[in-house]
C-alpha positions in Angstrom: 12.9 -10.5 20.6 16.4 -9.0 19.3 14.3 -7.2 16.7 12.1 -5.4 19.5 15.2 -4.5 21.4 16.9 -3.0 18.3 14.0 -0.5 17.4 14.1 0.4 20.8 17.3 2.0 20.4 16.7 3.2 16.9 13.4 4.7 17.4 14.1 8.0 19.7 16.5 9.5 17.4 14.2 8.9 14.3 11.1 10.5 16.7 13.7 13.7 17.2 13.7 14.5 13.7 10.4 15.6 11.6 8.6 12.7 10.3 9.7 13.3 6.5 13.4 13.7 7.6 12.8 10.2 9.6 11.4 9.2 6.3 14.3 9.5 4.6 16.8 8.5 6.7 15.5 5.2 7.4 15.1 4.7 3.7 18.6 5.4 2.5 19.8 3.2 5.7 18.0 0.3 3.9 18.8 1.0 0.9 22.5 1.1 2.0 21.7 -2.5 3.8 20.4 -3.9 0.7 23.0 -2.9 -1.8 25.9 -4.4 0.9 23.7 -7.1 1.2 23.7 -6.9 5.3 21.3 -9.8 6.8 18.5 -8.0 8.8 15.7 -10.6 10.2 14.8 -13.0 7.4 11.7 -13.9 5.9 9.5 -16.1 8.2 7.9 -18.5 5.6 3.8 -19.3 5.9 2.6 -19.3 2.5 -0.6 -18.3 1.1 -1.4 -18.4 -2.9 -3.8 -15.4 -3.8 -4.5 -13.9 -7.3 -2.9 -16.6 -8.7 0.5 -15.6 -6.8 2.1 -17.9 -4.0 3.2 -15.2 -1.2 6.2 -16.4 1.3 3.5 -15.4 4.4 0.6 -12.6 4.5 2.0 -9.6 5.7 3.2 -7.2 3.0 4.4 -3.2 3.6 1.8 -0.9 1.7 2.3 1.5 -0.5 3.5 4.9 0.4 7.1 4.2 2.2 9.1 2.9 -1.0 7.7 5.2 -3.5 10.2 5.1 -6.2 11.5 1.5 -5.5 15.4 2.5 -4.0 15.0 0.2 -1.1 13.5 -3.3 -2.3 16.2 -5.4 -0.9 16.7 -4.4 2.4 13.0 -4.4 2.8 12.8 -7.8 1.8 15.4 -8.5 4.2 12.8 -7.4 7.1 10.6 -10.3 6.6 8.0 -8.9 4.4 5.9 -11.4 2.2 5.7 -9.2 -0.2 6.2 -5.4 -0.9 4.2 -2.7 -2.7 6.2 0.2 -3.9 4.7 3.9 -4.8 2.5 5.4 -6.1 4.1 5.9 -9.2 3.1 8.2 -11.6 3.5 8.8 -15.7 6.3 12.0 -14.8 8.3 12.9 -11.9 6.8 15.3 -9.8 7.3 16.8 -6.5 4.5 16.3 -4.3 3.0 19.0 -1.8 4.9 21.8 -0.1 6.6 20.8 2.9 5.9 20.3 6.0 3.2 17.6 4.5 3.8 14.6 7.2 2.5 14.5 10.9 3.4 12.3 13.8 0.5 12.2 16.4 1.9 9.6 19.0 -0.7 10.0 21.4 -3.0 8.4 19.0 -0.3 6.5 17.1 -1.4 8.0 13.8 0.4 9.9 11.1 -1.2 12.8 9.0 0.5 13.2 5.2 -0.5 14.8 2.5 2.6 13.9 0.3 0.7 13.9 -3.4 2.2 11.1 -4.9 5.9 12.6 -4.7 8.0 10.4 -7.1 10.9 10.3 -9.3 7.9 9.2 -12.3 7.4 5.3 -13.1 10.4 4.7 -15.4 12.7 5.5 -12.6 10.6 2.9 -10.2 10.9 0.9 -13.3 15.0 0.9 -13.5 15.3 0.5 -9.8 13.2 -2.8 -9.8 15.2 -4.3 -12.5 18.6 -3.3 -10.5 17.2 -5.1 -7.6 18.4 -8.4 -6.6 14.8 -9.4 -6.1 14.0 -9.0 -9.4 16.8 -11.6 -10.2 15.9 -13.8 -7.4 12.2 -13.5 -6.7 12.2 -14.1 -3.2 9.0 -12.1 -2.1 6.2 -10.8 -4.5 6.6 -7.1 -5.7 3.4 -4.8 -6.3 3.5 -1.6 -7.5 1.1 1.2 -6.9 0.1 3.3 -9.9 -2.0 6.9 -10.0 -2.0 10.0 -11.8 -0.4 13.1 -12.1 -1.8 16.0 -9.9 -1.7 18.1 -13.2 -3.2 15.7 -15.5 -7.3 16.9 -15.7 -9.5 14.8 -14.1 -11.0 13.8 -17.8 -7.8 12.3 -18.9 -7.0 10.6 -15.7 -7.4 7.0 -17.5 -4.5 8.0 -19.7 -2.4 8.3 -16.6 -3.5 4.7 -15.3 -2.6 3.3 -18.7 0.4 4.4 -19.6 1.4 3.2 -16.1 0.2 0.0 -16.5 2.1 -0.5 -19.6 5.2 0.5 -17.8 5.2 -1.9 -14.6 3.5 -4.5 -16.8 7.1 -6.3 -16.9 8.4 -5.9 -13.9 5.4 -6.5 -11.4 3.7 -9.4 -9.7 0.8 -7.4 -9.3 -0.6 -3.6 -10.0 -2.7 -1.7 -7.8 -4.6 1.3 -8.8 -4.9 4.0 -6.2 -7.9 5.5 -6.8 -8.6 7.1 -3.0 -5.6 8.9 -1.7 -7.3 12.3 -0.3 -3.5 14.1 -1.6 -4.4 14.7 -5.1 -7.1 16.8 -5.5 -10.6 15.0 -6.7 -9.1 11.6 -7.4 -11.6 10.3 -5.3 -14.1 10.7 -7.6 -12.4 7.8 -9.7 -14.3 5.6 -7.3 -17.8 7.0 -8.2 -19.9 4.3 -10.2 -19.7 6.0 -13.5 -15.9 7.3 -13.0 -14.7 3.5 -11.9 -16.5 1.3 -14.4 -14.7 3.6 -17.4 -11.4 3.2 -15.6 -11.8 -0.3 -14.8 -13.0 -1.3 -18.6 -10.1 0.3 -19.8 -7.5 -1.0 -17.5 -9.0 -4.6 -18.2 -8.6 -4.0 -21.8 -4.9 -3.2 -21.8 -4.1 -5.7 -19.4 -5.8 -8.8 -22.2 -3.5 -6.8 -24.8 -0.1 -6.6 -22.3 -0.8 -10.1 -21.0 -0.6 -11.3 -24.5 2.2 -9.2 -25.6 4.5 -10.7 -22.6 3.2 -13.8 -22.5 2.0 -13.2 -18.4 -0.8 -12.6 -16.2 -0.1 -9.9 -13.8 -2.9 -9.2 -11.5 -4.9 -5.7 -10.9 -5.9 -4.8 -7.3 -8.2 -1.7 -6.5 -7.2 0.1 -3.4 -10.1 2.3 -2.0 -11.0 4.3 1.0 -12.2 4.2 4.1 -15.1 7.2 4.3 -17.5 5.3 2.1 -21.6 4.5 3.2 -22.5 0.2 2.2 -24.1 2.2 -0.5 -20.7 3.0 -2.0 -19.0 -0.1 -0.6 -21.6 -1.9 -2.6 -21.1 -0.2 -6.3 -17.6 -0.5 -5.7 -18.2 -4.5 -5.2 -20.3 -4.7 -8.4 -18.0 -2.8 -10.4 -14.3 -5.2 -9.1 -16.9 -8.3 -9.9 -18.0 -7.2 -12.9 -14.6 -6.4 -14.5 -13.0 -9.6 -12.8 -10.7 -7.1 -10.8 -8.2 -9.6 -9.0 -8.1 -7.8 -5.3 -9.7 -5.5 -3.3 -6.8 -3.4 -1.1 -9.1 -2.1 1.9 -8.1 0.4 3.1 -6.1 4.0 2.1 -6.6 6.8 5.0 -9.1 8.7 6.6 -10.2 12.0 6.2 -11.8 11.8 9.3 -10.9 13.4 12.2 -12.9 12.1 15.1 -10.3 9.5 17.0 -7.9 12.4 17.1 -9.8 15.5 17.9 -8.0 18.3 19.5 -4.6 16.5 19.4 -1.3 18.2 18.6 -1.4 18.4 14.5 -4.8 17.2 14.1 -6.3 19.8 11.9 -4.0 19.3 9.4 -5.1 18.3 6.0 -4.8 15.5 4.6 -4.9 11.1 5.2 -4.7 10.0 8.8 -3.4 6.5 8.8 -2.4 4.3 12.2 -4.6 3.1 14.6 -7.5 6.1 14.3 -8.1 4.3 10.7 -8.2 0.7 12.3 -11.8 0.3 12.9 -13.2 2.1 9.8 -10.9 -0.1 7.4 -12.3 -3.0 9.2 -15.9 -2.4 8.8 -15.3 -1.8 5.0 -13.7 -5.4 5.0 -16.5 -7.0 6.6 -18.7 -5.3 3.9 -17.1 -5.9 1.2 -16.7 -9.6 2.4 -20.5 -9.4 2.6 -21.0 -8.1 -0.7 -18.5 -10.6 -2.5 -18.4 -13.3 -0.6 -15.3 -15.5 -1.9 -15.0 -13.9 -5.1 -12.4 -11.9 -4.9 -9.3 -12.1 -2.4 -9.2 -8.4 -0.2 -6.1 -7.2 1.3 -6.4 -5.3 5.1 -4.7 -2.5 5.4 -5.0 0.4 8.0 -4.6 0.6 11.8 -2.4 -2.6 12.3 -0.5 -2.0 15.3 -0.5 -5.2 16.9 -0.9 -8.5 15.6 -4.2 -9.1 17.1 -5.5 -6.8 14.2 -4.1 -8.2 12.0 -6.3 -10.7 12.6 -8.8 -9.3 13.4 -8.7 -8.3 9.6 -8.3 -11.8 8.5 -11.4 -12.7 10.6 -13.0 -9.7 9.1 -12.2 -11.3 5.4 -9.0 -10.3 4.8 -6.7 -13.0 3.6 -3.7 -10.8 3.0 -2.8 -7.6 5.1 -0.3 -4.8 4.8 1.7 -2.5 7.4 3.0 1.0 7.3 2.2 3.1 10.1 2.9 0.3 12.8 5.9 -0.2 11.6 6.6 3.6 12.1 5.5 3.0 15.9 6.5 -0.6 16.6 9.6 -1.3 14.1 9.9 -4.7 11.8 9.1 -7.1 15.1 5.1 -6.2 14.0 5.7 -8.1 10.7 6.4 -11.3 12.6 3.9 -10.8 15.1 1.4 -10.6 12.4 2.4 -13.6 10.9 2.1 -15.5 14.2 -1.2 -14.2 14.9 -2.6 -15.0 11.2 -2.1 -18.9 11.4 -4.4 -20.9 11.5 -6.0 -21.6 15.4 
């Protein structure tokens, strides 16, 4: 495919630059391909309706590339179902020192530790309503949502609400990011305790947003991979219990096992690319055994081919997301994926 042939040619001068630099660059030239409205590769059309929402096809870009929203149009323009931008948090702030992001193409993983750099949730905010796709709705828009690494951990709700307030309007759906390993002991927000008191409260203010602008937008909980079936099975109790709308399954691995005594691999932070693709499976498969079809879960983690991705749809998955493959194999994965997800 054209698409294949193109990345080719693209990729070796994004892999001579660090990844963060590659990061950017590839960014600002879809940014610049949205705003001049350049046609990329279309949107291949198989749609699925979950959470309510009716998604052109299943394969959507996670959270982590777009943080601050600057490039919704010519991502679109890639063929993705649906986007999810962030995370976004209450104020701007700058993330972790650099270097913080790690190629490790033997394994075709990345190691970041970025910590939610962002330009702060009203800037996401202006840039989603500049968009053409907000005019034209051509794809279904999430946006990620955390806290600031300076806000205490006892007042981390706060951050989640006032957040929730913000993308309310804008977004087809919000996810709460309650597992990167980048800002220090938010992982405990998926402790029994910690996850029922953020969960009541986001449940709360979305009854009093949905009335406010007349709309439903849907919640989704994204969670990690290093969790026992103990864990994975508290956390299934508490999204059923609060009528969560989606599991997102998974975020990275702090785990170092499928990359040991590579280039970069002692450096902290999330490993994400194929080292992660077998953990976030097994936590689909559990939580699909622990909630049967109760609540929609969306794979995420590992998907370099699209043989995984459905093997995450066979798992329980009935939506997945891409970020690291498309780092390694360019936008031909997306409609790979979406071949390999129809129906046999």
């Amino acid at each position: 495919m054209i698409e294949k042939l193109m990345y080719r040619l693209v990729r070796p001068a994004l892999f001579s630059m660090n990844s963060e630099t590659a990061h950017d660059v590839t960014m600002r030239s879809l940014r610049a391909a949205g705003m001049m409205r350049i046609p990329l590769l279309g949107q291949p059309l198989a749609p699925r309706t979950v959470m309510g929402l009716t998604f052109p096809n299943p394969v959507g870009l996670a959270a982590g590339l777009d943080k601050d929203g600057i490039a919704i149009d010519g991502l679109f323009a890639l063929g993705f179902g649906f986007i999810e931008l962030g995370t976004v948090t209450p104020r701007p702030q700058q993330g972790n020192p650099k270097p913080r992001m790690f190629r490790i193409p033997e394994a075709s993983g990345i190691i970041n530790r970025m910590g939610f750099n962002n330009a702060g949730v009203d800037n996401a905010v202006r840039h989603v309503q500049a968009s053409r796709h907000f005019r034209r709705k051509k794809g279904i828009l999430g946006m990620n949502i955390g806290k600031n690494a300076d806000t205490p951990m006892e007042r981390a709700v706060d951050d989640y609400l006032f957040c929730l307030e913000k993308v309310y309007p804008v977004a087809d759906y919000v996810a709460l990011n309650v597992s990167s390993p980048n800002t220090k002991d938010l992982r405990q927000l998926q402790e029994a305790a910690e996850l029922d008191r953020l969960l009541s409260a986001i449940m709360e203010k979305r009854h009093r947003l949905e009335q406010m602008h007349s709309r439903y937008v849907p919640v989704a909980l994204k969670i990690a991979p290093d969790m026992d079936e103990a864990q994975v099975q508290d956390i299934a109790d508490s999204v059923r219990r609060h009528r969560i709308d989606a599991v997102i399954a998974t975020n990275t691995t702090t785990r170092r096992d499928a990359v040991k005594n590579l280039p970069h691999a002692g450096e902290p932070g999330g490993l994400s690319g194929a080292p992660v693709r077998d953990l976030s499976t097994q936590i689909i498969r559990q939580l699909k055994h622990c909630m049967g079809d109760t609540v929609p879960i969306i794979g995420v983690g590992g998907i370099m081919h699209g043989a995984d991705a459905r093997e995450k749809m066979d798992a329980g998955a009935v939506l997945v997301q891409v970020l690291t493959g498309m780092v390694y194999k360019g936008p031909a994965l997306i409609r790979e994926c979406i071949n390999a997800m129809q129906p046999k």
